[in-house]
N, C-alpha and C positions, 0 to 999 in steps of 0.2 A: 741624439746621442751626444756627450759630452763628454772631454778629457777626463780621467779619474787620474793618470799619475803616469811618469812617465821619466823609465828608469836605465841604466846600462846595464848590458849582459852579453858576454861575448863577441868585445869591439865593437857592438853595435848599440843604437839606441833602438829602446820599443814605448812604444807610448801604446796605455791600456784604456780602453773604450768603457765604459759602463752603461746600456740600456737596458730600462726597466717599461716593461708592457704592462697591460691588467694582471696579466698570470703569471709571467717570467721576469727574471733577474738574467742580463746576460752580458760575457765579456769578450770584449772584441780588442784586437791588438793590430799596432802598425810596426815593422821594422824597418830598419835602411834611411829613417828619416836625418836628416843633417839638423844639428841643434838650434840652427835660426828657425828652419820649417818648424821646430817643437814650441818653442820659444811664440811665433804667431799664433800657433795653435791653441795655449793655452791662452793668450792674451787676449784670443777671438780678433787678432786681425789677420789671421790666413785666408786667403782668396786660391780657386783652383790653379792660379797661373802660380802660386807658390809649388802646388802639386807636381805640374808640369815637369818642374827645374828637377826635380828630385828622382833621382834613383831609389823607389821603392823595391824592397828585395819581398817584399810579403805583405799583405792586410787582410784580415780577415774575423769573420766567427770563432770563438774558441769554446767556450761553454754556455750552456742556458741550462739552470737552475730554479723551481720554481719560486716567486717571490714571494720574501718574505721578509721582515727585520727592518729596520732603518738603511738607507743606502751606505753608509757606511760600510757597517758591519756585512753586508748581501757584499760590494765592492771587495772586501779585507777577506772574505769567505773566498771569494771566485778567484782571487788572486795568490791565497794558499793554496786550493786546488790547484791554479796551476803553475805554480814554483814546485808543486809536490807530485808531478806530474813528468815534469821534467828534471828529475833528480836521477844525479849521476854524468847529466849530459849538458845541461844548461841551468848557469846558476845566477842570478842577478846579482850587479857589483855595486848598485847603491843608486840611491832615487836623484834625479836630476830635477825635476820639477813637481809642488806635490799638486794635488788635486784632491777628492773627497777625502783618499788616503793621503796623512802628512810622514813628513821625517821620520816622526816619534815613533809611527804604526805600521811604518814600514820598516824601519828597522827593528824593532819590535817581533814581526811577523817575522824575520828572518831569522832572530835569535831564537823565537820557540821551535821553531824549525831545524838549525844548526841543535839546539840543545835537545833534543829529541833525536838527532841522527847519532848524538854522541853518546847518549846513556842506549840505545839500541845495539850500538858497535862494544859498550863496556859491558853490556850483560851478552853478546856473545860469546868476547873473549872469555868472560869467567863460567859458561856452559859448558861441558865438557860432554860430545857426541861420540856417534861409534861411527862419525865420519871423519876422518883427522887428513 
């Protein structure tokens, strides 16, 4: 398992996992980490005594998808689902380190996102229901 990308979202940082098996594509995320732990991790010089120091608020499994596509695109897919998973409640504030996903496709992925929430909320308002 190795860093895919690793970004802010509600005061906190999350760093997102990407492992791929024979049959599955899956994404794993860490929260609560302090930007030096991220910062090693991504450079490959993190050791468990880095772990130690840290107040981990959460790590875990989040989706498995079966695999397919280039890692990229499987990474950029599993990481829409779940930005689009957690809408309404928790929204990512911008990439702090990149990984398979860069800058360009992560902000990218969040504009098609944003601009899909926006023409959904503009054809409601112009719907006119017989719930008012």
């Amino acid at each position: 398992m190795r860093l895919r990308s690793t970004y802010r979202a509600r005061n906190h940082e999350e760093a997102s996992f990407f492992r791929r098996t024979e049959t599955t594509d899956e994404l794993w995320i860490a929260a609560g980490f302090i930007r030096s732990i991220i910062r090693c991790i991504t450079d490959g010089t993190a050791s468990l005594k880095d772990f130690e120091k840290i107040n981990l608020m959460g790590a875990g499994f989040v989706f498995a998808v079966p695999r397919k596509d280039e890692q990229f695109f499987a990474c950029l897919n599993l990481l829409n689902d779940l930005f689009r998973a957690r809408l309404g409640v928790y929204w990512p504030e911008g990439l702090i380190a990149d990984g398979i996903v860069n800058k360009s496709a992560f902000d990218s992925l969040l504009g098609r996102i944003k601009h899909e929430l926006e023409e959904n909320a503009q054809e409601a308002r112009e719907t006119e229901t017989e719930i008012m």
